[in-house]
Residue, then its C-alpha position, 0 to 999 in steps of 0.5 A: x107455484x105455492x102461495x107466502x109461507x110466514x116461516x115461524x113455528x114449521x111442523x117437522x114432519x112435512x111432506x115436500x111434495x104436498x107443500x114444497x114451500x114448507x119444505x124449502x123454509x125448513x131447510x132455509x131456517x137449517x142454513x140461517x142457524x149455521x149462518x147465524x153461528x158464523x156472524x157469532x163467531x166472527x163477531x166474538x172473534x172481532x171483540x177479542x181483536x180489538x182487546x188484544x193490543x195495548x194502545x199505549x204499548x203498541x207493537x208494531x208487528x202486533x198492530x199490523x197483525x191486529x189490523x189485517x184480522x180486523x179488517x178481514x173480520x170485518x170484510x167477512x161480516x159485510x159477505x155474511x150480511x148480504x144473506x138478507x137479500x136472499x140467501x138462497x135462490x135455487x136448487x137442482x137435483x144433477x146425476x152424480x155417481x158419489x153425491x155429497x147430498x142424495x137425493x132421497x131415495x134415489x143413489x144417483x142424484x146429488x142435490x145442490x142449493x144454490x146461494x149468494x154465499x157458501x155454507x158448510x157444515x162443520x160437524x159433518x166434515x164441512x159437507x156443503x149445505x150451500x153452493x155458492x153461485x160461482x162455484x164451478x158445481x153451481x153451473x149447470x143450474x145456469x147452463x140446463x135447458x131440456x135441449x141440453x140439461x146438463x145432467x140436471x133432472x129438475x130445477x127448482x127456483x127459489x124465491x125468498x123475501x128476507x129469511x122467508x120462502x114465499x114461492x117455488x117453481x120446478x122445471x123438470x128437465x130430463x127423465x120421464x117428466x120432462x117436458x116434450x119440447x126444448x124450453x128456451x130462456x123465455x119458459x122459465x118461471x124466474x126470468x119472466x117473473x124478474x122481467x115482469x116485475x116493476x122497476x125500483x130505480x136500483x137494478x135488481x140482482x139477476x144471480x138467480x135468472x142468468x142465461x147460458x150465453x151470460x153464464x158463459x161470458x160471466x166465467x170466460x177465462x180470459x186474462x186480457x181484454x174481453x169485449x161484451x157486444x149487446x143491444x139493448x136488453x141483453x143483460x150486459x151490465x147485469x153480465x159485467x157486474x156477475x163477471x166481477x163477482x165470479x173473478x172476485x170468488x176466483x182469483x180473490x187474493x189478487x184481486x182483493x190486493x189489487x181492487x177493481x175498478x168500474x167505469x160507468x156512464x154517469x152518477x145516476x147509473x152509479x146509483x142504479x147499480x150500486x146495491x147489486x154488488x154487495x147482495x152479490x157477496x162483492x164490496x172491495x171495489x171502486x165505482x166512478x164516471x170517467x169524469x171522475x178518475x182524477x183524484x181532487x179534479x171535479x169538472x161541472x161546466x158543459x163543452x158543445x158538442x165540437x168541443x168534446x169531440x176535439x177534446x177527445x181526439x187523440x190530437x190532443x195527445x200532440x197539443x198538450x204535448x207542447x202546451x208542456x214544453x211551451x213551458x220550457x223556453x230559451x230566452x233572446x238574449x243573456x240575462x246578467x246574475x250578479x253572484x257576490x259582486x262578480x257578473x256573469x252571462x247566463x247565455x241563450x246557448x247555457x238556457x238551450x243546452x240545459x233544455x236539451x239536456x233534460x229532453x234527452x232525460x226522457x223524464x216527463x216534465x218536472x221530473x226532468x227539471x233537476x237535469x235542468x237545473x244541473x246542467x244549467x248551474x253547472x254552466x254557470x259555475x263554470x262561467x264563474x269560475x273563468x271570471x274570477x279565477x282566470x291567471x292574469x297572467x294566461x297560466x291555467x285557471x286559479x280555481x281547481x275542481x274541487x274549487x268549481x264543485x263548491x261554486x255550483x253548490x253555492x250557486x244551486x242554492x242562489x236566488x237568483x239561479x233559482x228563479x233562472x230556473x223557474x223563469x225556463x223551466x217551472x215546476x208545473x202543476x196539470x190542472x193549472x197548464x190546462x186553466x192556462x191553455x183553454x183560457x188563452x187564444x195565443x197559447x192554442x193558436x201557438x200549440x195548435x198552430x198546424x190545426x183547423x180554426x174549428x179545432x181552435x174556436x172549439x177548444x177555447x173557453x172563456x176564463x172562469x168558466x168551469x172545466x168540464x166532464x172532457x177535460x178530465x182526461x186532459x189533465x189525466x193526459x198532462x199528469x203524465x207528461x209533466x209527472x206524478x208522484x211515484x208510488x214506489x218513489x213516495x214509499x221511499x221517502x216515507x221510509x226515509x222519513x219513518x228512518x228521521x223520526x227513528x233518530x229524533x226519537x232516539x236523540x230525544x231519549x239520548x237528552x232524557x237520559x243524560x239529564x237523569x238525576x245523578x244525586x243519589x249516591x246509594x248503590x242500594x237504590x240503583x236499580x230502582x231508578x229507571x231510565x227513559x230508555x227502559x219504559x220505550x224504545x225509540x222505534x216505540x217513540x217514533x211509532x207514535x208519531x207515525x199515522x198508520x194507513x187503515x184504509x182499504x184497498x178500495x179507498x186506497x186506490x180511489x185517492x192514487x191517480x197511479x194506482x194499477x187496478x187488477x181488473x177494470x170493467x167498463x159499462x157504456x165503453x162505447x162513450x169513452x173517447x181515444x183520450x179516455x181510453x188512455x186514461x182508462x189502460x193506464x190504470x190497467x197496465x196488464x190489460x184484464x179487462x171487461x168492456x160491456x157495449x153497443x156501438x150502435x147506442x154511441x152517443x159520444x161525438x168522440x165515442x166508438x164506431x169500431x171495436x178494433x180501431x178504438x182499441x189497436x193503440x192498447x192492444x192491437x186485435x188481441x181482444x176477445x169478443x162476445x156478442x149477446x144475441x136475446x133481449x131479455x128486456x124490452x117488449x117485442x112492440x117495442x123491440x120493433x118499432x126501436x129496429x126501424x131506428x137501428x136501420x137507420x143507424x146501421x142498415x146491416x146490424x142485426x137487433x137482439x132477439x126479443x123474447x116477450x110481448x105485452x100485447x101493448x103496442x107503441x102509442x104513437x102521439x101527435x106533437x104537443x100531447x099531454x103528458x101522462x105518467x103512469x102510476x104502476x111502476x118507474x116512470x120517465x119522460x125523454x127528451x133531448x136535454x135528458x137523453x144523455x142521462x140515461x144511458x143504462x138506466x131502465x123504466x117500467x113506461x117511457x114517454x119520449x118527447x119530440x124524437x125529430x129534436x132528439x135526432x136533430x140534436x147531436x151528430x149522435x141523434x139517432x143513436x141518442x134515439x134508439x137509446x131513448x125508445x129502448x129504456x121501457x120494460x112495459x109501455x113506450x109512448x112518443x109524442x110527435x116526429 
């Protein structure tokens, strides 16, 4: 390994074998000047975009235009700006027959730098000076090991601090300097380095450290639902995060549309990952916690642990449904309307009728209101017209058709109907059906009349507590049942609407130019004057009127309770209960999905035992499982003293591989020990009121605290445990049983 290289003022002439750190920084300055020169271009390009449309002329067709160019330049210049996290990371010299780049001196060798990002040379026919990591020719310097080198003769690692190579490591892989035995993933210089570094609270990118078992689940080609199993250590969220990236490089158009979704475990994990995405070349995608994907609804209150058990069961399905229809009532008896001096009945059998009628809509519920309120104004102008137009006589009713039709619209328009139609059938909103249901003993015993006392003390609480994380998939749930906006709906009542300000501005130049000033009679000045109509048109008129939606697909689809996501990864989707996994396919619905787990780390009450049973209601056993078999993180000491509580978990599971030792074995300390925070690197204290929070996250030294609470705590304890002994990359200590 060759010592920090400062980059500045490098001899052209350099031996690459004598000081291959020099060598490697003249070829990083080469790919900086091309990279430079594209900044400058789309940067120039970005000034004459935004000189290119009048504002107080604008034209439709050119704003669209200059907006899409903005916001791809824009989205360009965000790709290029990841370079400063390390532009380039690798290399690999590979057997090619035509190589692009030979090696030198030697016609069959192609010799491939691997990058964040792809750079070609323009002058030279786009020759490719920087692969990007995803392409399929960067492959094999993931997948070469010297058991199975992949044509890769060496490999060499990269290191870069900004625009600065500090450090190289080589691996020959094959011909006469390989070495004699098979290395396996733990030999190699880069991923023991990461792994021995100390932690920073961000995750650090692995794009230069990806093994052939990640490698493969990162480019799997599935296009339904793909299962990650892994203990802890085994790089997941690393793997779901690079599987973003690559889906994004390869099905960018799509996807780029369509935005991606990730759902993770809670905000600190957020955090923790949220600078690994835009070093990758990757920022049109949407971050959030499952508390957190309902637009406007934000939950702060706590449940117990029944209460999110319940709350997450797939029961709730049948009692929120008629926690809705609870809403949908029939009176006792007739209630008297007195329309213009004449009463009239609006009968029990009107009310039902009416209801019947709008069940059999199959709308959810305030979209099947207006079938209601049809049939039900419909009766009542039937009732009125046999009051006042029956023949004294007993001929035939007075009042012809065209007669009642006017009576209903009249009616529709009464009060009196109107709050008819409030009092059974109101217009509800999902948020304040569950406020009603949750605060209320009678309403959860009337919905949840055929359940268990515990189900029903455990969804009541009382009235102005907050709601909480759990109920955010109720509302989900009740948004569904009583009825969203359409999206497609509300296109087209904005385009009805755009059509409205079309014709009021066109009314308006109608007025201007018919007050034109007709005084002057001289035809010589007549087209000198101009009118309203000759300096804008209504379309114009109407278009300043019109607020233009400039935001991206990311922001778009964070504000659309009903937007459908191309891909949704889900980190931790061994927490989501049933009715969170509901929430989640329905903003999925063709099912291309990534979920990154460990069954054995649920901590949920309402979480996932089982693969297949938590996901038969969406896609039967049509899902594809991975299972990542090698922890890369956790030190063996610590790996085996975390297996003990595996077996008590599941005594048939079998741990991850763990791949490194520090020679530093747990310190096991009796109860009451101080604690003692080491100073080299991330520290964390666990116990029983912070487990839950970190899930996902990792330590350089953890002090888990009185573990027998831990277990005690939640029906999840020992996986709440098994989580807690496993967040260290260095040191583990536990105070007391």
């Amino acid at each position: 390994m060759q010592d920090s290289h400062s980059g500045a003022n490098i001899d052209p002439v350099i031996d690459p074998v004598i000081d291959p750190v020099a060598a490697e920084q003249t070829y990083a300055d080469k790919l900086f000047a091309h990279l430079d020169e594209e900044v400058a271009r789309a940067r120039a390009r970005l000034d004459e975009v935004q000189r290119d449309v009048d504002p107080d002329n604008p034209d439709s067709d050119a704003l669209v235009r200059r907006e899409t160019e903005y916001h791809g330049l824009n989205a360009k210049l965000d790709t290029l700006g990841v370079a400063e996290a390390g532009l380039v990371f690798g290399r690999i010299d590979v057997a090619d027959d035509d190589p692009e780049n030979p090696v030198p001196g030697r016609g069959d060798l192609e010799r491939r730098y691997i990058g964040r990002l792809g750079i070609d040379d323009r002058e030279d026919n786009y020759r490719t000076l920087l692969l990007d990591w995803r392409a399929p020719l960067a492959r094999p310097f993931y997948l070469a090991t010297t058991a199975h080198p992949e044509g890769v003769e060496t490999r060499r690692n990269i290191r870069m601090r900004g625009r600065d190579v500090t450090a190289v490591d080589d691996e020959v892989l094959s011909g006469d300097g390989a070495e004699t035995s098979a290395a396996g993933v733990g030999s190699e210089a880069a991923l023991r380095r990461a792994m021995n570094e100390a932690r920073t609270g961000h995750m650090r990118s692995i794009v230069e450290t990806i093994q052939r078992e990640q490698d493969e689940i990162i480019r799997d080609a599935t296009r339904g639902v793909m299962v990650v199993q892994g203990g802890p250590g085994t790089g997941k969220t690393a793997v779901a995060l690079h599987r973003i990236a690559y889906l994004m490089y390869t099905w960018r158009e799509q996807l780029t549309r369509t935005g991606v979704l990730i759902v993770g475990p809670n905000p600190a994990f957020l955090e923790y990952i949220s600078r690994v995405l835009p070093e990758l070349g990757e920022t049109g995608v949407v971050l959030s916690t499952a508390e957190q994907l309902v637009p406007g609804f934000t939950p702060t209150g706590a449940d117990s642990v029944a209460a999110r058990e319940v709350k997450g069961s797939e029961e709730m399905v049948t009692i929120l449904k008629r926690a809705v229809q609870a809403y949908e009532t029939v009176p006792d008896s007739s209630i008297t309307l007195t329309i213009d001096g004449v009463p009239i009945e609006a009968t029990p059998a009107m009310i039902k009728a009416a209801r019947t009628r709008a069940r059999r809509s199959h709308r959810p519920h305030n979209q099947a209101r207006p079938h209601f309120a049809e049939h039900l104004t419909q009766s009542l102008a039937e009732a009125l017209a046999h009051r006042i137009g029956t023949d004294p006589l007993g001929g035939k009713n007075l009042l012809s058709d065209a007669d009642i039709d006017q009576l209903h619209d009249d009616l529709a328009d009464e009060p009196q109907v109107q709050a008819l139609i409030d009092d059974h059938f109101p217009e509800l909103d999902p948020v304040d059906v569950l406020e009603e249901l949750l605060t209320s003993e009678e309403a959860i015993a009337d919905v949840a009349r055929d359940y268990d006392d515990y189900t029903r003390a455990a969804l009541y609480r009382a009235p102005g507590e907050p709601f909480s994380p759990a109920d955010t998939a109720l509302v989900d749930e009740l948004a569904v049942l009583i009825g969203t906006v359409d999206p497609e709906e509300q296109r087209r009542k904005e385009e009805a609407e755009w059509h409205e300000l079309v014709e009021e501005a066109e009314d308006a130049l109608d007025i201007l130019s018919s007050s034109e000033s007709t005084d002057n009679d001289d035809d010589q000045f007549e087209a000198e004057i101009l009118s309203a109509a000759d300096v804008i048109d209504a379309e114009t008129l109407a278009a300043r009127q019109r607020v233009t939606d400039n935001r991206s697909t990311a922001q778009r689809a964070r504000a659309d309770q009903t937007w459908a996501y191309g891909h949704v990864i889900v980190d931790e989707a061994q927490e989501l209960s049933p009715m969170e996994w509901r929430m989640v396919f329905r903003r999925c619905p063709s099912r291309w999905m990534t979920l990154v787990g460990d069954t054995a780390q649920t901590s949920s009450p309402a979480g996932v035992d089982d693969w297949t049973m938590a996901l038969e209601p969406f896609v039967g056993k049509r899902f594809r499982l991975h299972e990542l078999t090698v922890n890369y993180r956790t030190p063996k000491e610590i790996a085996d003293y975390a297996t003990e509580i595996l077996a008590q978990i599941d005594p048939d599971a079998t741990a991850p591989t763990a791949i490194r030792s520090t020679g530093v074995p747990v310190a096991v300390l009796p109860s009451g020990a101080e604690v003692v925070e080491k100073c080299d690197g991330l520290s964390a204290v666990i116990d029983a009121e912070n487990v839950a929070t970190m899930k996902g996250l990792e330590f350089d030294h953890v002090t888990v605290v009185d573990p027998g609470k831990i277990v005690e705590a939640s029906p999840q304890g020992w996986q709440d445990l098994y989580v807690a002994v496993t967040r260290a990359t260095q040191t583990l200590t536990v105070i007391g049983e």
